[in-house]
C-alpha positions in Angstrom: -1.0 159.9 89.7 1.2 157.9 91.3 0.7 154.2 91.3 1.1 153.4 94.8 -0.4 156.6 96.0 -1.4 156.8 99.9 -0.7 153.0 100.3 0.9 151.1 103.3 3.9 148.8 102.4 5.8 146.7 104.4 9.0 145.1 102.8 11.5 142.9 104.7 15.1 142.9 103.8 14.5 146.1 102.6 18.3 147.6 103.7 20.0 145.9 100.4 19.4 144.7 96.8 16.0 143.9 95.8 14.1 144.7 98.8 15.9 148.1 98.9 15.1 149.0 95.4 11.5 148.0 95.6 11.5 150.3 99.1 12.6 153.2 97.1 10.4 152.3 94.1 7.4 152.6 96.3 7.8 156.1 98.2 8.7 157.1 94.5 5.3 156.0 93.9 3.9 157.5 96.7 3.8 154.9 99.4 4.6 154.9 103.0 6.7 151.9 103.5 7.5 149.8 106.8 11.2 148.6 105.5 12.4 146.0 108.4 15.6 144.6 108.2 18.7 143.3 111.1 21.0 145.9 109.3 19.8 149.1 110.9 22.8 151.4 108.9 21.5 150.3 105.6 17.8 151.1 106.1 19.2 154.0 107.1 20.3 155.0 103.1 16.9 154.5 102.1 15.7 158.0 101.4 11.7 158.3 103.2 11.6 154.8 104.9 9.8 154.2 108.0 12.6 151.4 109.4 12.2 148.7 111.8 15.6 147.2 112.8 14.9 143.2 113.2 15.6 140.2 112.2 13.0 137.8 110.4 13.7 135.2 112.4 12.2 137.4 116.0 8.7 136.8 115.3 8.0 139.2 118.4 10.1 142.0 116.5 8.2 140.8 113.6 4.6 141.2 115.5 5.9 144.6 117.2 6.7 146.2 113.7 2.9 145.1 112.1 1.7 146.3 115.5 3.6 149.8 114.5 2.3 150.0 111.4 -0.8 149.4 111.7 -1.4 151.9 114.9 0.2 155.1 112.9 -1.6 154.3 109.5 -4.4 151.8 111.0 -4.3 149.3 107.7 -1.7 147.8 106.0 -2.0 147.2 102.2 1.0 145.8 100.9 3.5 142.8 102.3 6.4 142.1 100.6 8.2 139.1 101.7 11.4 139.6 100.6 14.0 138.7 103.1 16.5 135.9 102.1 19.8 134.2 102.5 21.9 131.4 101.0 24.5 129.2 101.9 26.5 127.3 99.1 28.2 124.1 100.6 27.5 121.1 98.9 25.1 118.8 100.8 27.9 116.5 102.2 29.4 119.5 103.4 26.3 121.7 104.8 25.2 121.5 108.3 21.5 121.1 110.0 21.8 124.4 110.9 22.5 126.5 107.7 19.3 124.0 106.6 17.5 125.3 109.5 18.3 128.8 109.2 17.7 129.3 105.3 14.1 127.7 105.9 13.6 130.2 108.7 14.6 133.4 106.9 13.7 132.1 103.5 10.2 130.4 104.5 8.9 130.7 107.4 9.3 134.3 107.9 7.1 134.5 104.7 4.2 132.7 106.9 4.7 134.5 110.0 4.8 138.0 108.1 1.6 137.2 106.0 0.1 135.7 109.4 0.5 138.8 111.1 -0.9 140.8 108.3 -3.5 139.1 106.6 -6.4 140.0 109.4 -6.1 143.6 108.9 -6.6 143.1 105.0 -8.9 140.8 105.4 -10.8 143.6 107.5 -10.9 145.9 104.9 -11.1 143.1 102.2 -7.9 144.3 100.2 -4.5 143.4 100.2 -1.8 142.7 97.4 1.1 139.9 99.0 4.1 139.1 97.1 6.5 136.8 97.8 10.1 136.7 96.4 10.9 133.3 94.9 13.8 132.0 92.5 14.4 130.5 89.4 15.9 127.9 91.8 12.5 127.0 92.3 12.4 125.5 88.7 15.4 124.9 87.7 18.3 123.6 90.7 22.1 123.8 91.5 23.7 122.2 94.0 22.4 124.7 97.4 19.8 122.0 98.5 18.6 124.5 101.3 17.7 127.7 99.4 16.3 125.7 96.5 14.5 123.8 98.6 13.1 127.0 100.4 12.4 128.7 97.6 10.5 126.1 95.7 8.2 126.3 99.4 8.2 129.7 98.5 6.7 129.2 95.1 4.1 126.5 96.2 3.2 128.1 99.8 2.3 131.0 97.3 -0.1 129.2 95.2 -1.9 128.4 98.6 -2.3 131.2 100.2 -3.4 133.2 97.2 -6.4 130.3 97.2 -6.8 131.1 100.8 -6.9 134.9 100.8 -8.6 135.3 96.9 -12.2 135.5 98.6 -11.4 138.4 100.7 -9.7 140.4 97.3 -6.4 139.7 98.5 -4.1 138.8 95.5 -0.8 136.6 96.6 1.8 136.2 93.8 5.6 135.8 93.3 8.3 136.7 91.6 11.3 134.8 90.4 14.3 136.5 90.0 17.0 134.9 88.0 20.7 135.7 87.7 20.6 139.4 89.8 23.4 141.8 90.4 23.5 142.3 94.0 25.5 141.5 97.2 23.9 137.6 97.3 25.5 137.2 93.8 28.9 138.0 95.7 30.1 134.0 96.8 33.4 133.8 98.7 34.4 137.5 97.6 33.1 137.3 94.1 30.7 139.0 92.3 29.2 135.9 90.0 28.0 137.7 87.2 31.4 139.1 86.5 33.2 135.8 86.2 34.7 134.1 83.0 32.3 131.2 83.2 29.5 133.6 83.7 30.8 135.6 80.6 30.9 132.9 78.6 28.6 130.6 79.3 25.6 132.9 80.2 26.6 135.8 78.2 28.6 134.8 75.3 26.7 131.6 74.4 23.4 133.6 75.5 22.1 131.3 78.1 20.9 133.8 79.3 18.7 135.0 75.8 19.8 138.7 77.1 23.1 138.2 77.7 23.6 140.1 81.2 22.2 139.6 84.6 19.2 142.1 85.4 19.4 144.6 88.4 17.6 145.2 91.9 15.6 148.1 90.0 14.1 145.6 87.3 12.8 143.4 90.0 11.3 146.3 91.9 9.8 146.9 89.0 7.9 143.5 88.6 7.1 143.7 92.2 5.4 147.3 92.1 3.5 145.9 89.4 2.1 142.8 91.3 1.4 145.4 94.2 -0.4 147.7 92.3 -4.2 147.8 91.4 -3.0 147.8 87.5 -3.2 144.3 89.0 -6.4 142.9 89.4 -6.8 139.4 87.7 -3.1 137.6 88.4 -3.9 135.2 91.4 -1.1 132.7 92.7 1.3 133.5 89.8 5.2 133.1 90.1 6.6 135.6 87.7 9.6 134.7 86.3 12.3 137.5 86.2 15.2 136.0 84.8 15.9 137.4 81.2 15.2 134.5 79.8 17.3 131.9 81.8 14.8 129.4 82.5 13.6 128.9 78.7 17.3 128.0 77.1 18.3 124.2 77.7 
């Protein structure tokens, strides 16, 4: 039987990279999934998807799309808050704005998203949210804003899983290391194909595995944490990362 079988997903950013894969990972496991992203042409490659065309930041898109979901399935038992963005200036060189707009993507779309959803699973007293965090979260380079987002991430996580456990609602993250997809691309290039990303993470093995892990692998933590294979993990950041975070 399929692991997600007959359950209601939503997953933001769901046109690219990790969102996309764990959008495809779920109808393979036999969920109906709410994918809402701005880029309507790449929701558009994910095979089965219900798509809603929006951008986190519209909270009234964001309301309109739960509002959708909920009146052609009438529950809603999965959120995953995946949408995200980074900007790479060093702080002297970084504006209010980019700070501003990676905290709204990277944060607060989190809380307006699990806002909008928690009542109905609170309803039916069942609901699995996960939020997608970073090794930036424990571990820093210089991107102030998306490490500072995603260590809220990580922390507003712990508290809502708290805040929801009584209603058997489980809130976890994931923290995805060095990943292969178009956010690894800075300034044209792909990171992870570098010389210093060669050597340093792969030769000299900071990285213990000695590549960067793919969009699928993180689907596959996150169908884990949405499944009900889990049933005792309760404000957990899972760290994805091949081993990144325990080198020194």
């Amino acid at each position: 039987m399929p692991a997600l079988s007959d359950r209601i997903a939503i997953v933001t950013g769901a046109a690219s990279g990790i969102g996309k894969a764990t959008a495809e990972r779920f109808i393979a496991e036999g969920a109906i999934v709410i994918g809402i992203d701005r880029d309507a042409a790449g929701l558009e490659t994910v095979d089965g998807i219900t798509p809603v065309t929006a951008d986190v930041s519209d909270h009234d898109a964001l309301a309109d799309g739960v509002k959708q979901a909920i009146a052609a399935h009438g529950r809603i038992d999965i959120l995953v808050n995946n949408a995200g963005l980074c900007h790479y200036p060093r702080h002297v060189d970084s504006t209010l704005e980019q700070w501003r707009r990676t905290m709204t993507v990277n944060l607060e779309a989190g809380y307006v998203m699990a806002k909008l959803v928690a009542p109905h699973m609170i309803e039916r007293r069942y609901g699995r949210i996960v939020n997608v965090a970073s090794v930036q979260a424990l571990a820093a380079e210089p991107i102030g804003a998306y490490v500072a987002s995603k260590g809220g991430v990580a922390a507003w996580t712990r508290a809502l899983a708290v805040d929801l456990a009584e209603y058997g609602i489980l809130v976890n993250a994931v923290a995805p290391g060095c990943i292969h997809t178009a956010m690894s691309v800075v300034n044209g290039v792909d990171e992870t194909t570098t010389d210093t990303f060669k050597q340093w993470y792969v030769g000299q093995r900071k990285i213990p595995l000695a590549r960067a892990g793919e969009a699928e692998e993180m689907a596959n933590v996150i169908l884990f944490l949405s499944g009900d294979q889990c049933t005792y993990i309760c404000g957990h950041m899972l760290v994805a990362d091949g081993g990144l975070t325990i080198t020194f």
